[in-house]
N, C-alpha and C positions, 0 to 999 in steps of 0.2 A: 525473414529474420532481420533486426534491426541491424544494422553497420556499427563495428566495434568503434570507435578509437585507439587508434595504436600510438596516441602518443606515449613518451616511456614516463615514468611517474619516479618520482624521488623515492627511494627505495628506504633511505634513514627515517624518513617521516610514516612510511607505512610500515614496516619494522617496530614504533615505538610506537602507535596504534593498534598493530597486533599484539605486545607482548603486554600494553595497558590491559585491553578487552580481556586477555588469559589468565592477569591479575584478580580480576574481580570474579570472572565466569571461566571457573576450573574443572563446572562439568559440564557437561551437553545442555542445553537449553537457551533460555530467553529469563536474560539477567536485567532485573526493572532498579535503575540506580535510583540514589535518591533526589536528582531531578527528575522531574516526572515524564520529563519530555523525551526522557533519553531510556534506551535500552541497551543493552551487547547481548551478543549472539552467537554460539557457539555449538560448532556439530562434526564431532570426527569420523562422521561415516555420511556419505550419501546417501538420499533419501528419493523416495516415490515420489511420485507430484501431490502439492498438498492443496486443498481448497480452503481458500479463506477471502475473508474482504479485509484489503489493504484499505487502509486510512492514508487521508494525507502523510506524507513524511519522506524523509532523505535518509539512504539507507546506503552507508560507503564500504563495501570491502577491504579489509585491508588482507584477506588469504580464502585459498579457497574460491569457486565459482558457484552461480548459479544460474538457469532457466525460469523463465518467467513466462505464463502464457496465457493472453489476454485474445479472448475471441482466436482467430487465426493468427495471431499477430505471436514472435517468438520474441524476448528479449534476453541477452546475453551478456550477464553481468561479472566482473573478477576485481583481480587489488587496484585498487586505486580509482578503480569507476564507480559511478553512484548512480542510485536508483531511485528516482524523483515519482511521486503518488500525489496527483494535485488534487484529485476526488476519489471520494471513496469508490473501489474500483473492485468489483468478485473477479479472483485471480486464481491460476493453476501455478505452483512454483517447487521446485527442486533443488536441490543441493544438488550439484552433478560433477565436482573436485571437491574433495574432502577424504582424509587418512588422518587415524590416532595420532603421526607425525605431525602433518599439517592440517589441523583442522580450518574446517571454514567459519573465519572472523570475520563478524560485521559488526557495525554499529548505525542504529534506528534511529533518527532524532524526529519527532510527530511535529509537526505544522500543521498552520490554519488560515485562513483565508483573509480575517482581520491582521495579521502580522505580516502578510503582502501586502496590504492596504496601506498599514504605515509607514512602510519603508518606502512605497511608493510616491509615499507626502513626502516624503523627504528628499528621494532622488530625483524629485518634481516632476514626476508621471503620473498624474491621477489619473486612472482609468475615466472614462465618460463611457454615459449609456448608450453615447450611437459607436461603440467603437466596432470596428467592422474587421474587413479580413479573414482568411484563412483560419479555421480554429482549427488547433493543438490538439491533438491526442493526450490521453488526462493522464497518460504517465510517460518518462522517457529514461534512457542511459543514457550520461555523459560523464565525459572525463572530470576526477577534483585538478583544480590548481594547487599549487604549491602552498598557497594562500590559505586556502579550505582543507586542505590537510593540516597546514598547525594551528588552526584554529580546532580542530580535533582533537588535537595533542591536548593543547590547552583545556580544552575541555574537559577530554578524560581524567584531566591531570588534577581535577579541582575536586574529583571523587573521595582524595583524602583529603580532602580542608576542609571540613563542613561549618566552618564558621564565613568559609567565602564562596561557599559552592549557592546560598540563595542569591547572592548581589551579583557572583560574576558568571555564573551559566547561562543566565537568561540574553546575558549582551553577547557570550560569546554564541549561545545560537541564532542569535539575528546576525550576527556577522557570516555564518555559515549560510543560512539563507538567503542575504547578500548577496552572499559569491554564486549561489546558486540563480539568484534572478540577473547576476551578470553574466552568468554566463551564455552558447552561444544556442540551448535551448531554453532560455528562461520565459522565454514570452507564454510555453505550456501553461507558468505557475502565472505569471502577472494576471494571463484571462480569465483567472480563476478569482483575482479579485472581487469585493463588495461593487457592483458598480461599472462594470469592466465588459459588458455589455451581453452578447449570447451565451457565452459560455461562461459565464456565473450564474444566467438564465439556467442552464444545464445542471451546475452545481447545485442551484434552489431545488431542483426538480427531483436529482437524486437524493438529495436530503428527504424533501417529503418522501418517496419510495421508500426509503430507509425506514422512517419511520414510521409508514403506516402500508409496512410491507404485506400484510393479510388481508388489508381487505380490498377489495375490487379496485381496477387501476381503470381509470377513466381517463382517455387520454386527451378529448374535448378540455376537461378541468385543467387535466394539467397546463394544457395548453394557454386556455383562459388565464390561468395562476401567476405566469408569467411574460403576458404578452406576446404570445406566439399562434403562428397560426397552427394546426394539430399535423401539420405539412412540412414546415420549417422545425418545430420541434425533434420531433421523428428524425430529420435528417440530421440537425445537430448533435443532437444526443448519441445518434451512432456513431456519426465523427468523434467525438470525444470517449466515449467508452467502446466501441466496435460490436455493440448489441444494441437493441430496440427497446422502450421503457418495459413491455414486457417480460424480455428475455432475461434483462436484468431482476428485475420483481423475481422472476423466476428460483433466478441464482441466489438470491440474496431468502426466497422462502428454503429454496433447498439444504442451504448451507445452515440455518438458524434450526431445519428442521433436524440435522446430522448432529451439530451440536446437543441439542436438549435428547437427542435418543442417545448419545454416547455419555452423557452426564445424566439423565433421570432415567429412573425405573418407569418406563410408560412405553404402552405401545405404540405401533406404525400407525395404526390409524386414527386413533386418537390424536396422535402430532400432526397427522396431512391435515386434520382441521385447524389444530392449535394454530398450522401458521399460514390458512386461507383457503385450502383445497374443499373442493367439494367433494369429490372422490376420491378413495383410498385408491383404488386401482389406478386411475390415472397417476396422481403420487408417485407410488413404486416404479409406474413405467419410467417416471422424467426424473423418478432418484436414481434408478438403476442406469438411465443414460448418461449423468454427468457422473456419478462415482463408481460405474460400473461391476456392480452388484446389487440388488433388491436391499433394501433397508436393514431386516434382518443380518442377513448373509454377510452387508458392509461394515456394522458393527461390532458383530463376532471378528470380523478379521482383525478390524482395527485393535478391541480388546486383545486379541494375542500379539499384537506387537509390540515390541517395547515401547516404553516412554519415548527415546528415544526418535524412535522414527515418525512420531505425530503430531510432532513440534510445530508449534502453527505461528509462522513468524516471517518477514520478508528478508 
């Protein structure tokens, strides 16, 4: 499991984060404001592990905990810590504090790879393509500063001005992800820049996966795609997500194939094709391993649960 921070966090600033986020998201769910980069997040009950693909983005607690679980890896998030997603990342995650009292607040703000790149021009780091070192794991917890917490405020705060929420959102999230490339895990996000040498290699790579998650992964190509040998790929890739281009294709057809059977009228095996399988039986064995019931059987459950508890959200 990852090592908390225990620094103590200004309590007035998360306080007036929390009770913004309960203004707008008064029931349970994933409140999409009218910047588009921003969400809040609200759930007054704990919840099962949910499967989803995180996108880039910084995700700050202001009440409330959660569990995050990537490969082997545990991460353990509450108020006033944030949870940074520098690639798209198939993740297991839970509410694990949460009461109708105190529900678990957060708020999502989505990033992208070119808005690392220019604030990089600016803080006169351009990444270069030979840049070398240690690579980052593609998501981390760290503590906000005081700094990045009212610049939250501020932000929320712009929800009701909507004659100032297009001109001054967008400055105050670059100032948020500022504070986040200074702070003392930001180099996760900087290598994730255009340019920035292996591990935007990595990010090119999951992109394509993403996008052409059905049909056969060829990891020669990949390789070739990005100047890698099929050796060096392999191993970075794991460094940064903690699965193998495969494992991930995996996750990323299984979760796509969850979604379309819990939103369309269509069967199991019709969708193992839909999203690259050759065999239905195989399918149910490797859906039943990651969501732990047969396709069917996972669906029916999921339908009898509330809304509530299938909130698919970081």
């Amino acid at each position: 499991m990852n090592s908390r921070n225990v620094t103590p966090y200004p309590a007035s600033a998360l306080h007036k984060i929390g009770s913004l986020i309960e203004t707008y998201c008064t029931n349970d769910g994933v409140y999409q404001t009218d910047f588009s980069a921003l969400s809040l997040i609200r759930n007054a009950h704990e919840t099962a592990p949910l499967h989803s693909v995180y996108e880039p983005s910084i995700c700050l607690v202001a009440q409330g905990e959660k569990l995050v679980l990537l490969g082997e890896e545990q991460y353990h998030y509450g108020p006033s810590e944030y949870f940074a997603v520098s690639v798209d990342l198939p993740i297991s995650g839970q509410v694990i504090k949460a009461s109708p009292d105190e529900p678990y607040l957060a708020v999502r703000l989505q990033i992208d790879s070119q808005q690392i790149l220019e604030l990089m021009r600016v803080m006169d780091t351009v990444p270069t393509a030979q840049a070398q070192g240690e690579l980052e794991r593609g998501l981390f917890v760290s503590q906000a500063n005081t700094e990045m917490l009212d610049a939250f405020v501020r932000l929320l705060k712009l929800m009701d001005k909507p004659e100032e929420l297009p001109i001054l959102a967008p400055m105050i999230a670059r100032e948020i992800l500022y504070r986040a490339l200074q702070g003392d895990q930001g180099n996760a996000l900087r290598q994730m820049a255009p340019g920035a040498g292996r591990a935007a290699y990595i990010a090119e790579v999951i992109q394509h996966i993403r996008e052409t998650y059905s049909e056969p992964l060829r990891i020669d190509d990949l390789a070739s795609k990005v100047s890698l040998s099929p050796s060096s790929l392999y191993r970075h890739f794991r460094h940064v997500t903690m699965m193998s281009p495969v494992q991930f294709q995996k996750q990323i057809r299984l979760q796509e194939a969850r979604r379309i059977l819990l939103n369309d009228a269509v069967q199991a095996a019709e969708v193992a094709f839909q999203v690259g399988y050759e065999s239905p039986s195989q399918f149910n064995r490797e859906y039943a391993r990651l969501f732990g019931l047969p396709p069917i059987s996972d669906i029916r459950r999921l339908q009898a649960m509330s809304p509530d508890s299938v909130i698919r959200e970081v």
